[in-house]
N, C-alpha and C positions, 0 to 999 in steps of 0.2 A: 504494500500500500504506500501510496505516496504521502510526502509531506502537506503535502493541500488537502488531499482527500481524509487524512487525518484528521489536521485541526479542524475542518466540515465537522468530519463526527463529532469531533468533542466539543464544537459550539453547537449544535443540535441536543448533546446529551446535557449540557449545562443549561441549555433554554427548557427543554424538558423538565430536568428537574426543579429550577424557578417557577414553572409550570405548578406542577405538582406543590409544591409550597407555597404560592397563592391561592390554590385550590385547598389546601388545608389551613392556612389561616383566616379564608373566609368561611369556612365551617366550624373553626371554632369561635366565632364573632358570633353565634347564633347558639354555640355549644352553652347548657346551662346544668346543674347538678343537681338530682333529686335522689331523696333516699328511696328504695324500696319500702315492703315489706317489712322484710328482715331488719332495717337499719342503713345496710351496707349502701353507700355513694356509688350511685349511676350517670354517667354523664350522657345524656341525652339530645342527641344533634339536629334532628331535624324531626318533627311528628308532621304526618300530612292523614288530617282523616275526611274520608271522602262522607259525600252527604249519607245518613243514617236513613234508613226504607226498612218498610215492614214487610215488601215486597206485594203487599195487597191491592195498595193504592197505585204501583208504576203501570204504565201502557206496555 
């Protein structure tokens, strides 16, 4: 492999990874902690709950 074709990969693999680290710090901007049950510390990233149906009433 060449010298160019190289540093290619390694500024792809470094923009990648910055990637992936913006991607995890705006998840945990949203990330909040609640306890269980039990006591034990859950951290909780993202809930999405769709609309609730008794399925009687939908078409």
């Amino acid at each position: 492999m060449s010298l160019f074709s190289q540093s290619i990969a390694e500024k792809l693999k470094l923009a990648a990874n910055k990637e992936l680290a913006q991607r995890y710090a705006r998840r945990q901007e949203h990330a909040r902690e609640v306890q269980d049950r039990r006591g034990r510390t859950v951290t909780v990233v993202k809930v999405q709950r769709s609309n609730r149906s008794n399925g009687l009433l939908d078409d």
